[in-house]
C-alpha positions in Angstrom: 52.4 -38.4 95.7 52.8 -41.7 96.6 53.4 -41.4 100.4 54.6 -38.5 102.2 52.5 -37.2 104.7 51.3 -34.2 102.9 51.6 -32.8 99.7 53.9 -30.0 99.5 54.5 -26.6 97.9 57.2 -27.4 95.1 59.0 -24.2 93.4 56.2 -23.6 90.8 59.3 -22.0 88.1 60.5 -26.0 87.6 56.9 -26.8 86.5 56.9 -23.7 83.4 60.8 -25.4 82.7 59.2 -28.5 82.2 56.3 -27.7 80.5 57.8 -25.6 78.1 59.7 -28.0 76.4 56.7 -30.9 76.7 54.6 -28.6 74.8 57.3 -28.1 72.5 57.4 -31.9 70.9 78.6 -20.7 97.8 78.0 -23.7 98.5 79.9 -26.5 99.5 79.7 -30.0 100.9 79.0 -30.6 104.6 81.9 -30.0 107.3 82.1 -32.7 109.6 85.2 -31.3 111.6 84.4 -30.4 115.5 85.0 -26.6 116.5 86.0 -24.8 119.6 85.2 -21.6 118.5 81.9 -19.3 118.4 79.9 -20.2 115.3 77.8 -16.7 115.7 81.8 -14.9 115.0 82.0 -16.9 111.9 82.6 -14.5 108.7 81.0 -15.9 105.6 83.1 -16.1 102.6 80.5 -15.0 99.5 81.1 -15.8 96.0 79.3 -15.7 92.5 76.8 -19.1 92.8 77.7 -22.1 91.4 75.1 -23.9 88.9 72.7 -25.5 91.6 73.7 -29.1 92.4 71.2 -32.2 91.5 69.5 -31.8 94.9 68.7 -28.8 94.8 67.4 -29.2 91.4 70.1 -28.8 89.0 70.1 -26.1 86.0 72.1 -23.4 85.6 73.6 -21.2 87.8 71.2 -17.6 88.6 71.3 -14.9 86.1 72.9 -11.1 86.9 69.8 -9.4 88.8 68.8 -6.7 86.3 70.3 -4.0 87.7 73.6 -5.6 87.4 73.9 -6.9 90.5 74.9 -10.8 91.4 73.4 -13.8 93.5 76.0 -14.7 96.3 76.4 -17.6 97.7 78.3 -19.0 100.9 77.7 -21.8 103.5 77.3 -21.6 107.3 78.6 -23.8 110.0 76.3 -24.8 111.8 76.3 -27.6 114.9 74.9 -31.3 113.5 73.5 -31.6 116.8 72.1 -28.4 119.0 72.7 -30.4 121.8 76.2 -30.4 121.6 76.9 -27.6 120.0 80.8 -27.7 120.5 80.8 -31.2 118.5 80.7 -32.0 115.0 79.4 -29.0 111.9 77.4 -29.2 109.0 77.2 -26.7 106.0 74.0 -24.6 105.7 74.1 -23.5 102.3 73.5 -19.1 101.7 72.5 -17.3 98.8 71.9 -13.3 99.0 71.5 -10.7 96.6 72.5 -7.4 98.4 70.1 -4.2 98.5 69.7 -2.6 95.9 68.9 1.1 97.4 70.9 3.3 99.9 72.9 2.1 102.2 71.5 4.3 104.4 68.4 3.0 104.2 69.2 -0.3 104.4 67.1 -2.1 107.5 69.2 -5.4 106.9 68.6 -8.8 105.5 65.2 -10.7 105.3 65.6 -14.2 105.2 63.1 -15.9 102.8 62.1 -19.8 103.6 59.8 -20.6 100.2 58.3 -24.0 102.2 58.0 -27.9 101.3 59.7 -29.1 103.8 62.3 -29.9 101.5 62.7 -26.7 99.2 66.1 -25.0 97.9 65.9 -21.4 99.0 69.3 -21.4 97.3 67.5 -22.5 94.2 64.5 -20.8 94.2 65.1 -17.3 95.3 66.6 -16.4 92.4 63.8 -17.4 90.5 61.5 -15.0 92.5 64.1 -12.3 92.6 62.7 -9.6 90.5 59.2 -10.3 92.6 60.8 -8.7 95.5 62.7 -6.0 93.9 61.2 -3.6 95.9 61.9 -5.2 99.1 65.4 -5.4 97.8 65.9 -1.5 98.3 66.1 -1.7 101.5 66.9 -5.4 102.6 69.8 -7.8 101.4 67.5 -10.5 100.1 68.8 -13.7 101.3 68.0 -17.6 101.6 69.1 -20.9 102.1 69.0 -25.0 102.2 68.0 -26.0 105.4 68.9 -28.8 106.8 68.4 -31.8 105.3 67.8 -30.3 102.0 69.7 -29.6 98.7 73.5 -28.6 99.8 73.4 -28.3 103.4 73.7 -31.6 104.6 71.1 -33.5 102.2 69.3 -36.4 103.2 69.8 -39.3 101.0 68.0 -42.1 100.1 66.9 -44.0 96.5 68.4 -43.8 93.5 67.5 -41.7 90.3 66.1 -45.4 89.3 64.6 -46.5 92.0 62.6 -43.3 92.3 61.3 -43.4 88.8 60.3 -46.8 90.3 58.7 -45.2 93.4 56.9 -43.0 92.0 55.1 -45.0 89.4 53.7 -47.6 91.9 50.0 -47.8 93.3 49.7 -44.9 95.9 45.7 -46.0 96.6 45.7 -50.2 97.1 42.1 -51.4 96.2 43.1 -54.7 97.7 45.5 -56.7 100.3 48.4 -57.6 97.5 48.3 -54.2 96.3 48.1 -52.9 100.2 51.2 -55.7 100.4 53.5 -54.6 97.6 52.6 -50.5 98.6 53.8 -51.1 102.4 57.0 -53.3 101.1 57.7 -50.0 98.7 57.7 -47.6 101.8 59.4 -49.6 104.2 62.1 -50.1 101.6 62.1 -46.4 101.3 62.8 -45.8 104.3 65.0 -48.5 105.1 67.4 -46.6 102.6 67.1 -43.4 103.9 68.7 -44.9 107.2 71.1 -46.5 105.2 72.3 -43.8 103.4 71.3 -41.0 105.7 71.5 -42.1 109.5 73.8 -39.9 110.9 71.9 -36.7 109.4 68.1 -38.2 110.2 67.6 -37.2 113.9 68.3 -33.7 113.5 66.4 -32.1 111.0 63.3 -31.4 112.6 62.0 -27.9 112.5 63.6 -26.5 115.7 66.8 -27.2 114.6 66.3 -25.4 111.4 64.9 -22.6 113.4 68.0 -22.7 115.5 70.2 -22.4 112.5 68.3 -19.2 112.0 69.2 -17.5 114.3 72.5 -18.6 114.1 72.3 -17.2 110.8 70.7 -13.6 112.3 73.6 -13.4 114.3 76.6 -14.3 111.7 74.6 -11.9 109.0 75.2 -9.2 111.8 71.5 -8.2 112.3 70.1 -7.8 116.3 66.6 -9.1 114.9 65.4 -11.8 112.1 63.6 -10.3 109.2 61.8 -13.1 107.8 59.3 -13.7 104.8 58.1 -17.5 105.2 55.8 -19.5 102.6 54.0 -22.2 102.9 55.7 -24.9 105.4 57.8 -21.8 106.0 55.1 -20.5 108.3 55.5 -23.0 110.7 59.7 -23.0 110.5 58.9 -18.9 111.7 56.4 -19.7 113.9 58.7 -22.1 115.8 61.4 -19.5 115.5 58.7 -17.3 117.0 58.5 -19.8 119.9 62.2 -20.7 120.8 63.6 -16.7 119.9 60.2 -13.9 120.8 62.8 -11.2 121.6 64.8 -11.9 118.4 61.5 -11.8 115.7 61.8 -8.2 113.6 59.3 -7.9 110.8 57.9 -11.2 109.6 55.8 -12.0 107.3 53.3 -15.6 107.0 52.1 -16.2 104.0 50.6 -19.3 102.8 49.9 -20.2 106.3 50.3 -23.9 108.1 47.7 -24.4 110.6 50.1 -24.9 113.9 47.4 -26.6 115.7 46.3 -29.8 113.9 48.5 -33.2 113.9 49.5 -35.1 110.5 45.9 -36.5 110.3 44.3 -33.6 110.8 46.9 -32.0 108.2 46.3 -34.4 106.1 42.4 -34.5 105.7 42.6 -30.6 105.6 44.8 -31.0 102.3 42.1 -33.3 100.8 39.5 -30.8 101.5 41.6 -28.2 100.1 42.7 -29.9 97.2 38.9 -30.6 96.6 37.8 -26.6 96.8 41.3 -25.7 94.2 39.7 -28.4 92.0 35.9 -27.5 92.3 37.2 -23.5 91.6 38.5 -24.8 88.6 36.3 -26.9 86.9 33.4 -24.0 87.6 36.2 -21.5 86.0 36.6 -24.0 82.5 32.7 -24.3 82.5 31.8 -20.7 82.9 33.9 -18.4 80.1 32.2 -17.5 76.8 34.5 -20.5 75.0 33.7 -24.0 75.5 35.3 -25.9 78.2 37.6 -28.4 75.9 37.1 -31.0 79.0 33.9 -30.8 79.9 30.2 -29.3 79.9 29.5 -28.3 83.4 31.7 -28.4 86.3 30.6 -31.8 87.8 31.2 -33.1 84.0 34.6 -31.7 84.6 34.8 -33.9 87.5 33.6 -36.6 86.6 35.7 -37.5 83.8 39.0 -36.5 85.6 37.6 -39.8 88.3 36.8 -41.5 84.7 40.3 -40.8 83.6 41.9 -41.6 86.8 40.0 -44.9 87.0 41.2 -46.5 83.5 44.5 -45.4 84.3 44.4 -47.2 87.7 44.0 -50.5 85.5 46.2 -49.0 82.2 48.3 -46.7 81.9 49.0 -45.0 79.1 51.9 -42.9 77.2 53.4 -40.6 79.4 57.2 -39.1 78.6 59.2 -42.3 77.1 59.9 -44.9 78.8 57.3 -44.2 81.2 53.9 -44.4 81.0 51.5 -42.0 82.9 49.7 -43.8 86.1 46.8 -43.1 88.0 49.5 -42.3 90.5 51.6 -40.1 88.3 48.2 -38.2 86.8 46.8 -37.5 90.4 50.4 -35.8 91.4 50.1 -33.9 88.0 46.7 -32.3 88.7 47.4 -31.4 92.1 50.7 -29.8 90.7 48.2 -27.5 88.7 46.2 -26.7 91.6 49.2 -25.4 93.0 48.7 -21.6 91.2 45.8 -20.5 89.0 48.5 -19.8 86.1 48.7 -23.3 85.7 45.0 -23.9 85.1 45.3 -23.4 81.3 48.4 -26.6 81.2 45.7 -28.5 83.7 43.0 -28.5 80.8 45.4 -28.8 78.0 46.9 -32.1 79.8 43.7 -33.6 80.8 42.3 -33.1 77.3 45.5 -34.5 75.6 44.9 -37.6 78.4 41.9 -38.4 77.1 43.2 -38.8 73.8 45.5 -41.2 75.2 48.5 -38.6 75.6 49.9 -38.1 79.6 53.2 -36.0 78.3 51.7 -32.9 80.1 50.6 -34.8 83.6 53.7 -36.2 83.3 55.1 -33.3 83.6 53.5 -31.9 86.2 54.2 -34.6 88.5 57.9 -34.5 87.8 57.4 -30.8 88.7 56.4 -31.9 92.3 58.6 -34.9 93.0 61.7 -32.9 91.5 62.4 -34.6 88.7 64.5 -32.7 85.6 64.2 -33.6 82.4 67.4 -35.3 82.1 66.1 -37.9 84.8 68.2 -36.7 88.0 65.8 -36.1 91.3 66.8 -33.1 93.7 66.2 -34.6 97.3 62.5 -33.0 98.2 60.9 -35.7 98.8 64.0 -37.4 100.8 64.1 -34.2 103.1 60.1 -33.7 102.9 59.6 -37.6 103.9 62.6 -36.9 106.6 61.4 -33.4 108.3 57.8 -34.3 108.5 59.0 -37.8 110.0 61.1 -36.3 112.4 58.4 -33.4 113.6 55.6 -35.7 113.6 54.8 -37.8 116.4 52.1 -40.0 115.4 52.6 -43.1 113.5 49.6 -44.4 111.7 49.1 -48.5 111.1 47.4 -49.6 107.9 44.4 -51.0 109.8 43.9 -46.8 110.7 44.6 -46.2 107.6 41.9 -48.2 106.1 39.1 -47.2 109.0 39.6 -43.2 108.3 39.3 -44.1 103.9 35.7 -42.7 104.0 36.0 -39.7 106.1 38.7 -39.0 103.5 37.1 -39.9 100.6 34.6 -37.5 101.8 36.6 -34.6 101.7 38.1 -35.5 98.2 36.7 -38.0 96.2 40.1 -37.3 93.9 42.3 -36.8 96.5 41.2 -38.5 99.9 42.5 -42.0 98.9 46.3 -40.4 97.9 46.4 -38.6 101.3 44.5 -41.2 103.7 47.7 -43.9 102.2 50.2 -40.6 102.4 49.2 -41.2 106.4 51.6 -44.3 106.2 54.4 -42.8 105.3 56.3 -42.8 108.7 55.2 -45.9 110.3 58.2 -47.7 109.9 60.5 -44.7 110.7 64.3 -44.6 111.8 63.5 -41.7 114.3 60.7 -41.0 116.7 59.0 -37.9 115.9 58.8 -35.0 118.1 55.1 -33.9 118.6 51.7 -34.0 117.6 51.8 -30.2 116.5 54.7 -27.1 116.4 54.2 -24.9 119.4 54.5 -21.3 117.9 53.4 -19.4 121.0 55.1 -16.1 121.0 54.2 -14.0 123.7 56.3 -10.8 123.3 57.0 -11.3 120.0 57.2 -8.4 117.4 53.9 -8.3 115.1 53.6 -10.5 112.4 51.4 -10.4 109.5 49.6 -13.8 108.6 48.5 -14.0 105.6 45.6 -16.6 104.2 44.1 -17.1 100.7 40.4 -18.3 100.8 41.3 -20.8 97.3 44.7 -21.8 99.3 44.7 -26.0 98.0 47.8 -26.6 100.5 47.4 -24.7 103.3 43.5 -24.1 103.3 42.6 -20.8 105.0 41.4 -21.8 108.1 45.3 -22.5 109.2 46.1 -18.5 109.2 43.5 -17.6 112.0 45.0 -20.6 113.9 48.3 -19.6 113.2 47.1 -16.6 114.6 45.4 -17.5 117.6 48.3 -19.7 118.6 50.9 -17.5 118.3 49.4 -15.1 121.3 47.8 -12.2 121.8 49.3 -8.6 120.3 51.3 -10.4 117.8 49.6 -12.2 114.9 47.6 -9.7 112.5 45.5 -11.4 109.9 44.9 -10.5 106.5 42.8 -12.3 103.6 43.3 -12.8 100.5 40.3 -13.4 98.2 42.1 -15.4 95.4 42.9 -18.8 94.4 46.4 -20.8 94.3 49.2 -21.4 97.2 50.2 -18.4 98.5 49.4 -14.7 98.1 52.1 -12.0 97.4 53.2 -13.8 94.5 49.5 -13.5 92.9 50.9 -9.6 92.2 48.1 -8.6 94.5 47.9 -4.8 94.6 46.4 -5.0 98.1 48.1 -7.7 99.7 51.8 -6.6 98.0 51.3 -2.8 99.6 50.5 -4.6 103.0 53.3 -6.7 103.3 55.4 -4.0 101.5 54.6 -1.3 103.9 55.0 -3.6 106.8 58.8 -5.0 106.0 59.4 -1.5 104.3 58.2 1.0 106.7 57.0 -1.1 109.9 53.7 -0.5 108.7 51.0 -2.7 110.5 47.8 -3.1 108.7 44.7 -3.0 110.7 43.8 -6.4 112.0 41.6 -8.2 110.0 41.7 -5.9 106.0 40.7 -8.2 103.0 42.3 -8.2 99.9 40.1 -9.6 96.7 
């Protein structure tokens, strides 16, 4: 992507949506009034979910669950600012699906943050609903926006226009007009996110969303927060962790952020985990009984993707009319596929269609992870990605740094080390400082919780879940490996991993320290 600081995990449903028709041809606004009263007393007025509104995605409103039950949805006052937490409220927008088993079994509700920063929980749970139908019989399954994000206070700044713009320019400048015209791009991006946004900017770091959490515990009427987090969502628990130990029930990491590495260090371990999710794939293409359409070995695979990414860099070509598919747009598109082994097969099919001059399908898949529906609206991920990581992130990296770290990046990724060395930029001319070089999740008397790392994670490469681990203290991380490929684990339908994670949030099951799941 052109420059966040890292690439994210978008909801991988919106990328099927989109695909699917390529390959064919409650929530309310924010409340701004001040309060006397105790938030955790609030009682939360659920109602059948609206259709999700253009920031968190759009589409239409969640289908019945199967067993006839409905998707709730309500919103939360929260405090705008923690520090005063008698002044002005926001709206933290709810969505719950309520257990489906007895009520005398229920343990409570498990609270379900699917990562980004910047994701919809209000949007996306429903699309992994009938994933967690088993942890439904004895939880209320329940998500939200966070701040920032989607309905709860969303962080505006471009237009649907000016995005498309945005997203087409030059995300790796070869020389100093192109270097010129990308830093004008970012500081006008950000210039309009404090134009549009300034009131909202300075307090959507991470421990304010981890604050609203436990607001929420409280006002959902449990003593302790079950939690499932994905992705970024391992470092929103892992700060909850931190600020709350006594208040952690059974959690759950999966997908795991490495807690202990800075936006640099973030950074380069995206490019070398981008790099792996691509080598894994082109040795998969290469090595079935059937030709590879794109390639005959895995470095040929390779090497015609840098080809490909090369000519586009000086011409574009067709993408989804009007707009033609960049070397910008096709990078965003592949690492969209590395996202989840399912998507390998639309990966090979774009690439090959690419060659013949056709970028519909990468198109596609970069729309997918800059949130971009087919009828040209943006949700407001990369706004609230752009704005969280800003606002948790402490060092700001010139262009002169920039260019002096190129080749230890390019080293990592020789596809992806020039998109994520430029991504570094992205905060440099920032409206607010950021807050530190790394979360602190120590947790010392905290409740166990199972971290869970995937040796072929692109995102969040495995090395993060034994430093997640480490970090959060003795007695409570327990480690457990997944030998698979994509972001994330339980959603791979695992037998292994799904009957850990099960067993824990189920029956308070802890797994011996250290099983692996393949």
């Amino acid at each position: 992507m052109p420059n966040p600081p890292r690439l994210r995990a978008a909801a991988l449903t919106a990328t099927v949506v989109l695909l699917s028709s390529v390959l064919l041809a409650g929530c309310t606004d924010d409340s701004k009034d001040s309060q006397d009263t105790d938030l955790s007393a609030q009682k939360l007025d659920w109602k059948d979910c609206p259709a999700p509104s253009a920031a968190e995605g759009g589409g239409d409103a969640p289908s019945p669950l199967p067993n006839g039950g409905q998707w709730q949805c309500a919103t939360m006052k929260a405090p705008l600012d923690w520090a005063e937490p008698k002044g002005d409220t926001i709206g933290i927008a709810l969505i719950r699906a309520k257990a489906s088993g007895e009520k005398s079994g229920r343990i409570g509700s498990l609270v379900f943050n699917f990562g980004g920063p910047g994701g919809s929980g209000v949007s996306t749970l429903p699309s992994f609903g009938q994933d967690y139908a088993k942890l439904r019989t004895r939880y209320d399954l329940v998500s939200f926006d966070p701040r920032g994000v989607g309905r709860s206070a969303p962080v505006k700044c471009e237009s649907d226009q000016q995005l498309d713009a945005y997203f087409q320019q030059d995300a790796t400048p070869d020389d100093a007009a192109e270097r010129a015209e990308f830093l004008d791009n970012t500081k006008e991006f950000n210039a309009s996110c404090e134009k549009n946004s300034k009131k909202v900017l300075p307090h959507v770091r991470t421990t304010d969303a981890a604050r609203d959490m436990d607001l929420m515990r409280q006002v959902l009427g449990d003593d302790k927060l079950y939690y499932f987090g994905i992705s970024y969502g391992t470092e929103l628990g892992g700060v909850y962790a931190h600020l709350f130990p006594k208040h952690v029930g059974r959690a759950v990491f999966d997908a795991v952020v490495d807690p202990t590495q800075n936006s640099e260090q973030g950074s380069l371990g995206q490019a070398k985990g981008f790099q792996l999710a691509l080598d894994n794939f082109a040795e998969d293409c290469t090595s079935k009984t059937t030709d590879c359409a794109i390639g005959d070995t895995a470095q040929d695979v390779k090497d015609r993707i840098a080809t490909l990414l090369k000519e586009l860099d000086k011409k574009p070509i067709s993408g989804i009319f009007p707009r033609r598919l960049t070397q910008t747009a096709a990078t965003n598109g592949i690492a969209q596929a590395l996202y989840s082994k399912d998507f390998w097969q639309y990966l090979t099919e774009g690439l090959e269609q690419a060659y013949d001059g056709d970028g519909k399908v990468l198109m596609a898949m970069s729309d997918s992870l800059n949130g971009r529906s087919e009828n040209g609206e943006y949700s407001n991920i990369t706004a609230a990605n752009i704005a969280i990581n800003c606002a948790d992130d402490k060092p700001r990296y010139s262009t002169g740094y920039v260019q002096q770290k190129l080749p230890e990046f390019r080293s990592a990724s020789p596809l992806f080390g020039d998109f994520l060395a430029w991504g570094m930029a992205g905060c440099t001319d920032w409206a607010v400082p950021g807050a530190a070089d790394h979360p602190d999740v120590s947790a010392p008397g905290a409740a166990p919780i199972l971290v869970v790392g995937n040796t072929g994670d692109p995102a969040t490469p495995y090395e993060g879940a034994k430093k997640m681990v480490d970090a959060l203290g003795k007695g409570v991380g327990v480690e457990l490996t997944y030998k698979g490929q994509g972001h994330g684990a339980y959603d791979s339908k695992n037998k292994c991993v799904q009957a850990a994670v099960n067993g824990y949030l189920l029956d308070g099951k802890v797994p011996p320290a250290g099983i692996v799941c393949s």
